[in-house]
C-alpha positions in Angstrom: 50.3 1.4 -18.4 53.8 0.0 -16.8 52.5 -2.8 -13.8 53.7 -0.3 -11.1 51.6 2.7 -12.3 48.5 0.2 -12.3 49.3 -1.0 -8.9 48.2 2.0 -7.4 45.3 2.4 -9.4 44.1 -1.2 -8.6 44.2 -0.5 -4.8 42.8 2.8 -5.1 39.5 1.4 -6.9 39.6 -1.8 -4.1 39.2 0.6 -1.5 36.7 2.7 -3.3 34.6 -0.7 -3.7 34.5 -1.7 0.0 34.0 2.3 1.1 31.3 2.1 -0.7 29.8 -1.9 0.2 30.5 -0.4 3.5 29.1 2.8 3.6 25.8 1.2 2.0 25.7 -1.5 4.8 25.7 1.3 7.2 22.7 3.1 5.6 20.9 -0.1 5.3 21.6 -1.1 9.3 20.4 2.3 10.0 17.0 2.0 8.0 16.8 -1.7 9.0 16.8 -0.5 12.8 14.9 2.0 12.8 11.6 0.1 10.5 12.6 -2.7 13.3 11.9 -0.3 16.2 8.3 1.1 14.6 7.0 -2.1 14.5 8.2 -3.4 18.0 6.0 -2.8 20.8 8.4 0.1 21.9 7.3 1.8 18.2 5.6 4.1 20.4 8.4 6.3 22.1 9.2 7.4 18.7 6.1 9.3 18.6 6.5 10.4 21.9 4.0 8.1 23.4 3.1 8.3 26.9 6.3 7.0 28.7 4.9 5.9 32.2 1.7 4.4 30.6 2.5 1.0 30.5 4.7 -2.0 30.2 8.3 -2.8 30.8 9.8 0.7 30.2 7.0 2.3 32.6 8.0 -0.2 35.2 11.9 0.1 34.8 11.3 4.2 35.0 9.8 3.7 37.8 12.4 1.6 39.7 15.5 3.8 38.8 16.1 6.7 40.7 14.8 9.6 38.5 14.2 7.1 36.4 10.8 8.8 34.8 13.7 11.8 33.9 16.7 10.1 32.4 14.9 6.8 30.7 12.7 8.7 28.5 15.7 11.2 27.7 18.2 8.0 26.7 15.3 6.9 24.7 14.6 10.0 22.7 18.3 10.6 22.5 18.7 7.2 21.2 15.7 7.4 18.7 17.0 11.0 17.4 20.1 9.7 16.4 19.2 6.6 14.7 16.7 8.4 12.7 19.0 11.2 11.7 21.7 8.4 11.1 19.6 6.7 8.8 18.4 9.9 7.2 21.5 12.2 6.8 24.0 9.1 6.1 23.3 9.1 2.3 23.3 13.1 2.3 27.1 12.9 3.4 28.6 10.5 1.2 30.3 12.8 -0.6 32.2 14.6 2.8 33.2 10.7 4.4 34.1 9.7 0.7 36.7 13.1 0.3 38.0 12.4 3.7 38.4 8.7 3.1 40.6 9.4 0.0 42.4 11.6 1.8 43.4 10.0 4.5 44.0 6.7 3.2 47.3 6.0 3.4 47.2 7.0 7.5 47.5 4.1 9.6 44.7 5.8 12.0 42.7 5.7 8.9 39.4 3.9 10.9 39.9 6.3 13.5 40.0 9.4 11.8 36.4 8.3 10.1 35.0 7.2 13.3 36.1 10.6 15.2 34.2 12.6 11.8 31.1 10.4 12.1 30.9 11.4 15.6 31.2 14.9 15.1 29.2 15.1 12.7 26.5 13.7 14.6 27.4 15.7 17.9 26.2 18.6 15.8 22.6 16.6 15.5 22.5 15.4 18.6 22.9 19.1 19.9 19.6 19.6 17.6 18.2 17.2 18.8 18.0 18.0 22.4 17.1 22.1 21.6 14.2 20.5 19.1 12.7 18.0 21.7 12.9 20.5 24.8 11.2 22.9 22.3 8.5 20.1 21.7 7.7 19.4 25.2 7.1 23.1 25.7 4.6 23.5 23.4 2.6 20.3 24.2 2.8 22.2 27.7 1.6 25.3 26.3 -1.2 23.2 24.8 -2.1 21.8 27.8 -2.6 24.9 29.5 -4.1 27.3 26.4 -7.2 26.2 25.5 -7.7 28.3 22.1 -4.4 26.2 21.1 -6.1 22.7 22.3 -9.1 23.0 20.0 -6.6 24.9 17.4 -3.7 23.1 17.1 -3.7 22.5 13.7 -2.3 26.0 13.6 1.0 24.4 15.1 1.0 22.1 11.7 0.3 25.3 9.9 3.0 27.7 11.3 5.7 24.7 10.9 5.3 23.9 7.1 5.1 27.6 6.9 8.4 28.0 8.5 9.7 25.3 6.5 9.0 26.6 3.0 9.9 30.0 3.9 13.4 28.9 5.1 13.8 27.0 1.7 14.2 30.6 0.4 16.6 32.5 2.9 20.2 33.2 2.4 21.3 30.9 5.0 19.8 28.1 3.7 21.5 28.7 0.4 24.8 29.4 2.4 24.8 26.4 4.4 23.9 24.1 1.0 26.9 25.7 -0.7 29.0 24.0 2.0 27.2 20.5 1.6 27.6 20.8 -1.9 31.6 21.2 -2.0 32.8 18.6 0.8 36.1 18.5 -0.9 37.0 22.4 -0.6 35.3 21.8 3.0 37.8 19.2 3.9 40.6 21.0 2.2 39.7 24.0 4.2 39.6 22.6 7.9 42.1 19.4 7.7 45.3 20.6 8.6 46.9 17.0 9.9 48.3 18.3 13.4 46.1 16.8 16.0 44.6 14.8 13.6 42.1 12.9 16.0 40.8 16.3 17.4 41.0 17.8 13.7 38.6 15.1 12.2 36.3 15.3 15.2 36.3 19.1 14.8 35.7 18.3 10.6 32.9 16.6 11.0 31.7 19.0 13.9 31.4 21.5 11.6 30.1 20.3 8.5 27.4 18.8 10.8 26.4 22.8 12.3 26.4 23.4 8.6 24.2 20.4 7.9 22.0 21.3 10.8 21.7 24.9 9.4 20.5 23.7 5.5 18.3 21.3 6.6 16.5 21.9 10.4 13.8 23.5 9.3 12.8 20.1 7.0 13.5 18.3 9.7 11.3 20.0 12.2 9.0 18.2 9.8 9.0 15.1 11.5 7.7 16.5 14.8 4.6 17.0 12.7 4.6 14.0 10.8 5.6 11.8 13.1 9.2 10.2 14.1 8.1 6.9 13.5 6.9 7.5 10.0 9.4 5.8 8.1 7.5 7.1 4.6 8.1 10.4 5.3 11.6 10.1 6.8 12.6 8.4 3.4 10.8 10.9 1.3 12.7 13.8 3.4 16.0 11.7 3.5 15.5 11.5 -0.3 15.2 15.5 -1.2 18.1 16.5 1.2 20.3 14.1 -0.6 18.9 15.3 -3.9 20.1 18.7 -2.2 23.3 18.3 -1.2 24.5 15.4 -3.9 23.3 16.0 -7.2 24.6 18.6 -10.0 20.8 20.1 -10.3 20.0 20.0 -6.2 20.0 23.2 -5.3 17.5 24.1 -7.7 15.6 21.7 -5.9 14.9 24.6 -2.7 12.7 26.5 -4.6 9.9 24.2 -5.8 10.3 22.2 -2.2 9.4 25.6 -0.7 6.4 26.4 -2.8 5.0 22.5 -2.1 5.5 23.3 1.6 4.1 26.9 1.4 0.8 25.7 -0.5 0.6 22.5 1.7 0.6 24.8 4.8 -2.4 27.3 2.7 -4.1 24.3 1.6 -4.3 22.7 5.1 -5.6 26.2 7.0 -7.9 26.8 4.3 -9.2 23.2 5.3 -9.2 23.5 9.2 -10.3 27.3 8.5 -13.5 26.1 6.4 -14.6 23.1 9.0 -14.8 25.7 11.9 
């Protein structure tokens, strides 16, 4: 191979290297946050602890105007997107890697990433707000229904439930076949013109398809618990699985039976201790 046909070759595997040293930085930040935040003394608020309790953050939520409102929102906002950061940033290596290669040569390169990363997680932030207003309904319903009080291992039930059943619908496989090809993805919604708005947009979208294969597992961690970082990496591990390797999608089936039987296994429990 002539010096100038290598030339290209050589820059093109440099830049694959640091994507990649930088891409696994990112995931490791992410992780190294979030296990930072459980064991702080604010490890609380990811489990939703009682905000106006005590300490600092009670204090300061007192002091702001509507402070008891907007506090505990920024924080849950802040937690939801750190956590799905660290858990859906190894499932999209494959989409940032396409659109890296692709848009290489552009001298708004970093741009073009940054404006698909936040897209991408505009589409789990939006999520993210439906899923916790959904949460703080039901612990209001709770509150106010007895039978669920004394039953609410029933809410555990009906959400592993949902989540295995979902592992077999047709939108979960639909949504997967869109994870699974990121380059026909790209290919299909870059278009160059407006390239700012266009990579935004890119990563909008393959986030609502993100959203729409995986929600249901993720709905998980309401019942788990967001500040169980085992769990989070067990989950973060099978979506990946999912979405990245040549034998993930035959991964949905047997992940729904474990999540059906779990949700059997644990009424069967509750239903025998009553």
């Amino acid at each position: 191979m002539s010096a100038a046909a290598s030339a290209p070759l050589s820059v093109a595997s440099r830049h694959r290297r640091v994507f990649l040293v930088v891409w696994g930085a990112l995931v490791v930040l992410a992780w190294a946050s979030l296990w930072a935040w459980a064991a702080s003394p604010y490890g609380r608020y990811l489990d939703h602890g009682d905000w106006m309790s005590a300490g600092p953050l009670a204090q300061l939520c007192r002091a702001v105007p509507a402070g008891e409102v907007v506090l505990p929102l920024v924080w849950v906002a802040s937690a939801w997107v750190l956590m799905t950061t660290a858990m859906m940033l190894p499932t999209t290596l494959a989409l940032f890697n396409s659109f890296d290669r692709l848009t290489s040569h552009r001298s708004d390169h970093a741009l073009l990433l940054t404006m698909l990363g936040l897209g991408y997680m505009v589409a789990w932030a939006a999520f993210g707000l439906v899923a916790h207003a959904a949460h703080g309904a039901l612990l209001a319903l709770i509150d106010r229904v007895h039978w669920l009080t004394v039953h609410a291992w029933t809410i555990g039930v009906a959400t592993l439930t949902l989540a295995g059943a979902f592992q077999f619908s047709a939108l979960k496989h639909r949504c997967l076949d869109k994870c699974r090809t990121p380059l026909s993805f790209v290919m299909q919604h870059w278009r160059g013109r407006e390239p700012v708005r266009r990579a935004f947009m890119l990563g909008l979208h393959h986030g609502v398809y993100c959203v729409g294969c995986c929600w249901a597992l993720m709905l998980l961690m309401f019942m788990l618990g967001m500040g169980s970082l085992g769990w989070m990496l067990v989950l973060a591990a099978l979506m990946a699985a999912e979405k990245n390797l040549s034998w993930g999608r035959r991964l949905s089936a047997p992940l729904g039976v474990v999540l059906l039987a779990w949700g059997a296994a644990l009424a069967a429990i509750e239903l025998a201790h009553a």
